[in-house]
C-alpha positions as CSV (number, residue, x, y, z in Angstrom):
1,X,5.8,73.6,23.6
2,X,6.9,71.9,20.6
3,X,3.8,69.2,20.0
4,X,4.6,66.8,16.8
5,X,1.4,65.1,15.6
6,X,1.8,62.0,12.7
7,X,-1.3,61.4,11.1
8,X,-2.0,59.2,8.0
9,X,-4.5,56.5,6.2
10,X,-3.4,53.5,4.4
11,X,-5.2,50.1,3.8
12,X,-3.4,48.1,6.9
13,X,-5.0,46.6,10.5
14,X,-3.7,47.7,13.8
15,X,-0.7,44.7,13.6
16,X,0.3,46.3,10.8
17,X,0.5,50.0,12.2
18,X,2.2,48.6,15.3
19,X,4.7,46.7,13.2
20,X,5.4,50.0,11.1
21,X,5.8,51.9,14.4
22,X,8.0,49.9,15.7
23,X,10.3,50.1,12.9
24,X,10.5,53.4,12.7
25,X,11.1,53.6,16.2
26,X,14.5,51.9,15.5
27,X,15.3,53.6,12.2
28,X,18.3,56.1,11.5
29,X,16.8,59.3,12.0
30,X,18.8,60.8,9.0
31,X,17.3,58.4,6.8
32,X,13.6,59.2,8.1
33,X,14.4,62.9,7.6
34,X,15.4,62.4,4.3
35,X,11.7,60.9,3.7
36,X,10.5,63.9,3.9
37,X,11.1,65.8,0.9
38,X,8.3,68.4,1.1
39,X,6.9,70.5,3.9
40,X,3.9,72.8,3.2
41,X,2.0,75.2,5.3
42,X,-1.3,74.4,5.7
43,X,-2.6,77.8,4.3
44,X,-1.0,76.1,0.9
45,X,-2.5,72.6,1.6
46,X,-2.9,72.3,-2.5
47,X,1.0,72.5,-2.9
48,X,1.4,69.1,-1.4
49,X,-1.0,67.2,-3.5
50,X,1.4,68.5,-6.7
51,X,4.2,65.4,-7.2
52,X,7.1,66.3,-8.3
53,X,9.3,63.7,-9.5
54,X,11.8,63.6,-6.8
55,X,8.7,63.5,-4.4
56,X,8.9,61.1,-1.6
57,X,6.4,62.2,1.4
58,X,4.7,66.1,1.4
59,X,3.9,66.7,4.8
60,X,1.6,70.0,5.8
61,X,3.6,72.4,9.2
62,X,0.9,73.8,11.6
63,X,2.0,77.1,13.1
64,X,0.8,78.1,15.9
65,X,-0.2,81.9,15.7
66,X,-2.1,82.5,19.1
67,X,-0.2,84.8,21.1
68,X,2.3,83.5,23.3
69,X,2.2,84.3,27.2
70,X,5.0,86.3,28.4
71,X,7.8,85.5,30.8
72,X,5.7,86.5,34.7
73,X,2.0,86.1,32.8
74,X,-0.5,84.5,34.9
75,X,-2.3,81.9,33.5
76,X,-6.0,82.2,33.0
């Protein structure tokens, strides 16, 4: 399973958010990659509050770690 969760704060109403989603809905999705220009594991959440000039948005990766069911497991 390969879940993506966006999550962020900034000082707009709900019109606003839609409006934002939709753009990015529509965006190139080479320029939106190039957006991101830092990705931090959480376990180093600190790194991402450090700018660097170049900075644009720091994200933070969750990996998941919980053991993965093999091929003919039964569920539980």
């Amino acid at each position: 399973m390969q879940n993506s969760v966006i999550f962020g704060s900034v000082n707009a109403n709900r019109d606003h958010y839609e409006l934002a989603a939709t753009a990015l809905a529509q965006a190139d999705p080479g320029w939106l990659a190039d957006l991101i220009t830092n990705q931090v594991p959480l376990d180093r959440w600190k790194e991402a509050y450090a700018r660097e000039s170049d900075d644009i948005k720091a994200i933070l990766t969750f990996t998941d770690t919980s053991p993965q069911p093999r091929p003919g497991d039964q569920p539980i």
